[in-house]
C-alpha positions in Angstrom: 48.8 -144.6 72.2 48.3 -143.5 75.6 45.6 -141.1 75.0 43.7 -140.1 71.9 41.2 -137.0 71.0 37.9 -137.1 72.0 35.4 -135.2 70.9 32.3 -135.0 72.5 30.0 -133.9 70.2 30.8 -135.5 67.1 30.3 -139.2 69.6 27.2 -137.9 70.5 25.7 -137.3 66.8 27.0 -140.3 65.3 26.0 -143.0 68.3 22.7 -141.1 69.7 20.6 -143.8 67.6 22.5 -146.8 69.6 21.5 -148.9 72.6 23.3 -147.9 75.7 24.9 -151.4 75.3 26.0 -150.8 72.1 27.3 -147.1 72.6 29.6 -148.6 75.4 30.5 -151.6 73.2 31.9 -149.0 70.6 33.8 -146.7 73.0 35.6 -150.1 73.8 36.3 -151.2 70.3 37.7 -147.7 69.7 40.0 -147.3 73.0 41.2 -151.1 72.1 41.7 -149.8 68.3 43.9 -147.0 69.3 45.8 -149.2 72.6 47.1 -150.9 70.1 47.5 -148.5 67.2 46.3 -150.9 64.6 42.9 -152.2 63.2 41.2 -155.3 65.1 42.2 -158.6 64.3 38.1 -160.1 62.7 39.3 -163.8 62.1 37.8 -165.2 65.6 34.9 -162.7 66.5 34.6 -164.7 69.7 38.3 -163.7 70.6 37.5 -160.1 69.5 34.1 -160.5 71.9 36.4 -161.3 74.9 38.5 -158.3 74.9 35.8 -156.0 75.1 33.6 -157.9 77.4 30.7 -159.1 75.0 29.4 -162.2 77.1 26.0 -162.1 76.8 23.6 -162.8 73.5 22.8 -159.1 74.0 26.2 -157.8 74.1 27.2 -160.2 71.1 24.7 -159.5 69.1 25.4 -155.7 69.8 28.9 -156.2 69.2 28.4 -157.2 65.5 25.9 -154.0 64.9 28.6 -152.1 65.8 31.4 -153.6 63.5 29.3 -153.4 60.7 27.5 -149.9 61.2 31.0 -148.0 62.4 33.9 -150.5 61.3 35.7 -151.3 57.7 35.8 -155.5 57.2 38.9 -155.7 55.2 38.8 -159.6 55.5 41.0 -160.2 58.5 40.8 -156.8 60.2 38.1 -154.5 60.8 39.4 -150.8 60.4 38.7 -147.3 61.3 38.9 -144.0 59.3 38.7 -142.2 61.9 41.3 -143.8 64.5 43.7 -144.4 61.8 43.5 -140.4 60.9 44.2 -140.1 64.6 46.7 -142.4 64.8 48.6 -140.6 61.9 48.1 -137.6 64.3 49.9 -138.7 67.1 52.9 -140.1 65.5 53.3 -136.9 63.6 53.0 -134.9 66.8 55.3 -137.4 68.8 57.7 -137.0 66.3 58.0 -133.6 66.0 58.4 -133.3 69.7 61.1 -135.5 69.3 63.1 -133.7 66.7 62.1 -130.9 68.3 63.5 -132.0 71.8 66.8 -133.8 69.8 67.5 -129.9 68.6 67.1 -128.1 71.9 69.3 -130.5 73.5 71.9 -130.3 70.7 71.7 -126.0 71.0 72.2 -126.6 74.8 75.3 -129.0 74.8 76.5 -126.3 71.3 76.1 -123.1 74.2 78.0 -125.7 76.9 80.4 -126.1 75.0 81.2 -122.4 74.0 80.9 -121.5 77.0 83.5 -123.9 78.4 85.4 -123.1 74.9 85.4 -119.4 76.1 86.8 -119.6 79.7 89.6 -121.9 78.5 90.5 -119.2 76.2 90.7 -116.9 78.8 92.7 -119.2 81.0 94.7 -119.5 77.8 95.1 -115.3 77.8 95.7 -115.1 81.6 98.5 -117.6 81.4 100.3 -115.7 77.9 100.3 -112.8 80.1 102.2 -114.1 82.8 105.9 -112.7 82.8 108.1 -115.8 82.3 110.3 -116.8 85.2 113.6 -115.6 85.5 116.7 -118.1 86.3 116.9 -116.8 89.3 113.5 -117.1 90.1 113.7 -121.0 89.3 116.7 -121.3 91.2 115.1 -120.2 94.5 112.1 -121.9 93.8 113.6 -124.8 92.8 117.0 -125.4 94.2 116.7 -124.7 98.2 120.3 -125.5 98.5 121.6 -122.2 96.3 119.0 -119.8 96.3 121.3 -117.6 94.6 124.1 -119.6 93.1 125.2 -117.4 90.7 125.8 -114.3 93.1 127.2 -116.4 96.0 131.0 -115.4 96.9 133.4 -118.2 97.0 133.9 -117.0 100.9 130.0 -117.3 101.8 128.7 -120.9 102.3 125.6 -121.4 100.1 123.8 -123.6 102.3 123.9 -121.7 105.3 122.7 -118.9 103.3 119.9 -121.0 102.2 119.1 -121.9 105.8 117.9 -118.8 106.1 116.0 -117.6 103.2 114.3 -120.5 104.5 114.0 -119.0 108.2 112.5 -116.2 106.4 110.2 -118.3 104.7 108.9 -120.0 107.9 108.0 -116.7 109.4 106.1 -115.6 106.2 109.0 -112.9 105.1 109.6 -115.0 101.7 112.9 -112.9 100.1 112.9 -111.9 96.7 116.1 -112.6 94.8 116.8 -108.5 95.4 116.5 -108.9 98.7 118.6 -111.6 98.6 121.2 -109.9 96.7 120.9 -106.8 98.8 121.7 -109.0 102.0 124.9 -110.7 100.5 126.3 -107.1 99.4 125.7 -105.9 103.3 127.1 -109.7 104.6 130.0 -108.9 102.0 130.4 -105.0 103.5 130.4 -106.4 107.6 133.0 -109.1 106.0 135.1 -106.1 105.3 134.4 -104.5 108.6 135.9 -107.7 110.2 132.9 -109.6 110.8 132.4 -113.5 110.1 129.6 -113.8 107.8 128.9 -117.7 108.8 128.4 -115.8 112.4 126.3 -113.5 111.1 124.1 -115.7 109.6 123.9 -118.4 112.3 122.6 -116.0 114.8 120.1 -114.6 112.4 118.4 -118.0 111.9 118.5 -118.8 115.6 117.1 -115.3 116.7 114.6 -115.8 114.0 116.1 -111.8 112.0 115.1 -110.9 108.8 118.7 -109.4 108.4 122.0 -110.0 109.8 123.8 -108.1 111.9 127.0 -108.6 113.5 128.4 -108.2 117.1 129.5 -105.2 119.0 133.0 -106.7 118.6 134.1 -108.1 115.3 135.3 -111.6 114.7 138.1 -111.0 113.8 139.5 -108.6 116.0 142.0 -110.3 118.3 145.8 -108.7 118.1 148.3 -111.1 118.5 151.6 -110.1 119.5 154.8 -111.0 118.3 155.3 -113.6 121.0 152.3 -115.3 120.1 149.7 -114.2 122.8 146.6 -112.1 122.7 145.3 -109.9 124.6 142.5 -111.5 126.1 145.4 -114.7 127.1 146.9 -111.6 128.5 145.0 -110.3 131.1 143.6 -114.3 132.0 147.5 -114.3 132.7 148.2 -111.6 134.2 151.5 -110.9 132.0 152.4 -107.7 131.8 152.2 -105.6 128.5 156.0 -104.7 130.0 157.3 -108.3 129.9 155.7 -108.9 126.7 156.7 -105.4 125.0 153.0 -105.0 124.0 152.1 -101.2 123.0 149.1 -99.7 125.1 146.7 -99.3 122.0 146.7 -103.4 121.7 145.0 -104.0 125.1 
């Protein structure tokens, strides 16, 4: 024990008729009785003597006074009603703070746990709510090379078109597979207007668009004439639309 109950007033009644000597002698028997939590050991009294000081003829023959008057001679120990009641005391008490302290430690790690049970159920809830992700949705996530495979026109080259949903991306103007959509129908609508989508497109990455949009002068839009020449090899000539039997409106 590391401390024991000490009351004052009962000491004081039952040592008031002993020698100053032999009142301390018993307040060391007593703190030695309940050090050790067991009664003392009365085979060698001189042994017994040393652990509590008794040196002297005085303090020896106060020592015995005091084993017989307060102490129990059980043969080979001397015991103590009163520490062993005490004794009982503290065990009880120590052990009932420990149960005690085993169940509030168990109800803490029981609320831990729910509460770590309950957020993972909501993570659980949050993520069942999530719409699933589409094909297309996978394919521009997951497949930078055809953002859009399934849409793509045999005339428009998939990679240059991914080029530049990843320009997009780069300037933080992420397409959505609509948007992506949307731009091939226009590409496919300037196509018809006799404009080269792979032009389109290139200049759009380079001037860093978020659409396409073709020149003032489509792609496409050199006349050839039945002899072979254009226009523009025309006038670098200087042949005349005469010579060549080239109508006006060509030019």
């Amino acid at each position: 024990m590391h401390y024991y109950s000490h009351n004052i007033g009962d000491f004081n009644n039952s040592t008031r008729h002993l020698t100053r000597v032999e009142r301390s002698l018993y307040r060391d028997l007593i703190e030695l009785y309940y050090d050790s939590e067991q009664p003392l050991q009365s085979v060698d009294r001189a042994k017994l003597a040393r652990k509590v000081l008794a040196q002297t003829d005085e303090e020896y023959t106060a020592l015995n006074y005091v084993l017989e008057e307060f102490f129990f001679d059980d043969g080979d120990k001397y015991s103590h009603p009163r520490c062993d009641e005490e004794i009982a005391k503290y065990h009880a008490n120590t052990s009932a703070k420990a149960k005690a302290g085993i169940a509030s430690a168990k109800a803490r790690q029981a609320k831990k746990q729910q509460k770590s049970t309950g957020v993972e159920q909501t993570l659980n809830i949050s993520a069942t709510k999530q719409e699933p992700i589409t094909n297309k949705q996978e394919t521009i996530t997951k497949q930078k090379s055809q953002p859009v495979a399934a849409q793509i026109p045999e005339w428009l080259d998939p990679q240059l078109l991914n080029d530049f949903v990843d320009s997009r991306k780069a300037n933080k103007k992420p397409m959505t597979p609509k948007a992506i959509s949307l731009l091939i129908n226009k590409i496919s609508k300037e196509r018809d207007n006799g404009h080269c989508p792979k032009q389109m497109l290139e200049d759009a990455i380079i001037g860093g668009w978020q659409s396409v949009h073709p020149k003032n002068k489509p792609a496409n839009d050199i006349v050839v004439n039945h002899n072979g020449f254009n226009a523009k090899q025309l006038k670098n000539q200087s042949v005349t639309a005469a010579v060549l039997d080239i109508d006006n409106t060509d030019w």
